[in-house]
C-alpha positions as MATLAB code, in Angstrom:
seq = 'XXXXXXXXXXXXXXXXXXXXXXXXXXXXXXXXXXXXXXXXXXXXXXXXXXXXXXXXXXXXXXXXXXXXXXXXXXXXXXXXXXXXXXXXXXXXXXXXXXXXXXXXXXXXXXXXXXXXXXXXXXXXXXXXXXXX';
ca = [
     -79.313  -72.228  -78.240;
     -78.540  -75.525  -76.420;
     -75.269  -75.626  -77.721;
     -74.184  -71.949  -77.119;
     -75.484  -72.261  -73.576;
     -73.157  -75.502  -73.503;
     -70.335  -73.684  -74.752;
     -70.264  -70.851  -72.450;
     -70.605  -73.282  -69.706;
     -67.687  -75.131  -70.912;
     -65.834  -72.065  -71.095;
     -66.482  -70.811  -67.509;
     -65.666  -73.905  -66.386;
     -62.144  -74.109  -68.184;
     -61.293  -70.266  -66.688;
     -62.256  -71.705  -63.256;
     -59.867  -75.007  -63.472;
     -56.898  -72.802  -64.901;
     -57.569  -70.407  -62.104;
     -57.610  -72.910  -59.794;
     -54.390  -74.260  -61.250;
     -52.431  -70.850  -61.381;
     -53.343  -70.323  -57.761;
     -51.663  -73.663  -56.804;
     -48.763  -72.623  -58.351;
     -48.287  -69.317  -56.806;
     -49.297  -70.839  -53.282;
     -46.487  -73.374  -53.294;
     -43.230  -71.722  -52.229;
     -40.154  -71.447  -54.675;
     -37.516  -73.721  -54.429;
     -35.046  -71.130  -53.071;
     -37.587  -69.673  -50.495;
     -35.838  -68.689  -47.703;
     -38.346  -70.978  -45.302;
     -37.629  -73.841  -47.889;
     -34.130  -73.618  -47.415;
     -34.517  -73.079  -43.597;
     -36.587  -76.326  -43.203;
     -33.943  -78.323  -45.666;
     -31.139  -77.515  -43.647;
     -33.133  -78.299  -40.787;
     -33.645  -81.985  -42.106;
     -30.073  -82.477  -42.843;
     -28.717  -81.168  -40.109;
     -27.510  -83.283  -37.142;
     -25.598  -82.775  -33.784;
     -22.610  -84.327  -35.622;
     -23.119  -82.392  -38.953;
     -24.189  -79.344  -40.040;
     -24.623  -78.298  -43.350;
     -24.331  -75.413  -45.781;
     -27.064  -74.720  -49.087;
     -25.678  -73.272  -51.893;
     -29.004  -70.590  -52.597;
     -27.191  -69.467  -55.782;
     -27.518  -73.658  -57.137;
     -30.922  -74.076  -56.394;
     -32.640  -74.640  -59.569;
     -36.239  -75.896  -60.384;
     -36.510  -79.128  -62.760;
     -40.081  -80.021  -62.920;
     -43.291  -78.599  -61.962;
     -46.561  -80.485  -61.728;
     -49.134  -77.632  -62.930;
     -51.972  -79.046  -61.287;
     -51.165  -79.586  -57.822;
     -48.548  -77.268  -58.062;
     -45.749  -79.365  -56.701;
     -42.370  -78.384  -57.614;
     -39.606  -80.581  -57.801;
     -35.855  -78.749  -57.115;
     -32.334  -79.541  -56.858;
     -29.545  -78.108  -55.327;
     -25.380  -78.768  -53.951;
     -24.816  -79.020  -50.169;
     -21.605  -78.548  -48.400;
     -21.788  -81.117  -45.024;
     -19.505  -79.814  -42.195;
     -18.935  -82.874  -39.807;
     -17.789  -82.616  -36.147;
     -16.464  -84.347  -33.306;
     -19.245  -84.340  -30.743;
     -17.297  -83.889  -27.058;
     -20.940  -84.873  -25.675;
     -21.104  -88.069  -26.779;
     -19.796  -91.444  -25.663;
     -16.707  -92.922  -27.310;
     -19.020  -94.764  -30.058;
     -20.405  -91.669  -30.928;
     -16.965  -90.400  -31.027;
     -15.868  -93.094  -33.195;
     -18.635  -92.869  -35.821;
     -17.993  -89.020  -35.729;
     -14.207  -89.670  -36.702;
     -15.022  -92.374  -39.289;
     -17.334  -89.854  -40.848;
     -14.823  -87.091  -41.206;
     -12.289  -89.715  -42.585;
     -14.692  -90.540  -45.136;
     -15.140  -87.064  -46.390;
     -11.560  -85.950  -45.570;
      -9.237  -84.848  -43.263;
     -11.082  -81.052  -42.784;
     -14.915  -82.908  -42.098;
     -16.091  -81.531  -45.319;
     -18.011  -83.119  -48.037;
     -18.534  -80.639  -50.645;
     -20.651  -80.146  -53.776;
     -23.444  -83.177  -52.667;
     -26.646  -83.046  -54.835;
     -29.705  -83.005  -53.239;
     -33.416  -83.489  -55.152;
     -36.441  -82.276  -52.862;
     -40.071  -81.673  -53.973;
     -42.283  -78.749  -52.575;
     -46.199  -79.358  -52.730;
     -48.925  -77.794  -50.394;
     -51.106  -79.269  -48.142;
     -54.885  -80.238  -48.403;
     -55.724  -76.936  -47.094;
     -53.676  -75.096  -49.007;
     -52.304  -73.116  -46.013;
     -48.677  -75.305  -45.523;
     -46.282  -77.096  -47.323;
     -44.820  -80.321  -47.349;
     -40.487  -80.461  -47.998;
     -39.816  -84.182  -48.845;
     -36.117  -85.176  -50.010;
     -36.087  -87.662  -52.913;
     -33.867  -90.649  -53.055;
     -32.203  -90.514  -56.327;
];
């Protein structure tokens, strides 16, 4: 009896976790969810550059089942400008830029990694670039 008792017990318990665990992973947002993309673009954009996600290159490569983090990658185009605001160092560093990348400002194709996990209480999420 002891050990039926145990084993149902056992079992519940095991249902619960993986519960638990599924609803972590359907809480965390996608990697291509549009507010995801909205708050990368946000963190690489500047005044001086601005940048463009490629939504169709977003791709998943590793997800932690039980806190649900996902880890994504993805290519970004970065459009860089002369800022007429600025002082003539800012001008100069805005110039240097766009020589680096070429003569149109554009650096195309960059790969990004970024990891999506929720917070303690479960209600937002955290977008965190990784240094490769």
């Amino acid at each position: 009896m002891f050990l039926r008792t145990t084993s149902i017990i056992f079992l519940l318990s095991a249902i619960i976790f993986f519960n638990a665990c599924s609803n972590l992973l359907n809480q965390t947002p996608k990697c291509s969810d549009t507010d995801v993309v909205g708050t990368l673009s946000r963190i690489l954009s500047s005044d001086s550059r601005k940048v463009t996600i490629d939504v169709d290159m977003i791709r998943q490569i590793a997800l932690n089942e039980q806190n649900g983090m996902r880890t994504c990658e993805t290519n970004v185009d970065y459009i860089y400008s002369v800022d007429e605001k600025g002082g003539p160092l800012d001008k100069w560093v805005d110039e240097f830029k766009m020589g680096m990348v070429g003569s149109d400002g554009v650096s195309k194709n960059n790969n990004i990694s970024y990891t999506i996990v929720l917070g303690e209480t479960g209600k937002k999420y955290i977008v965190q670039l990784k240094n490769d």
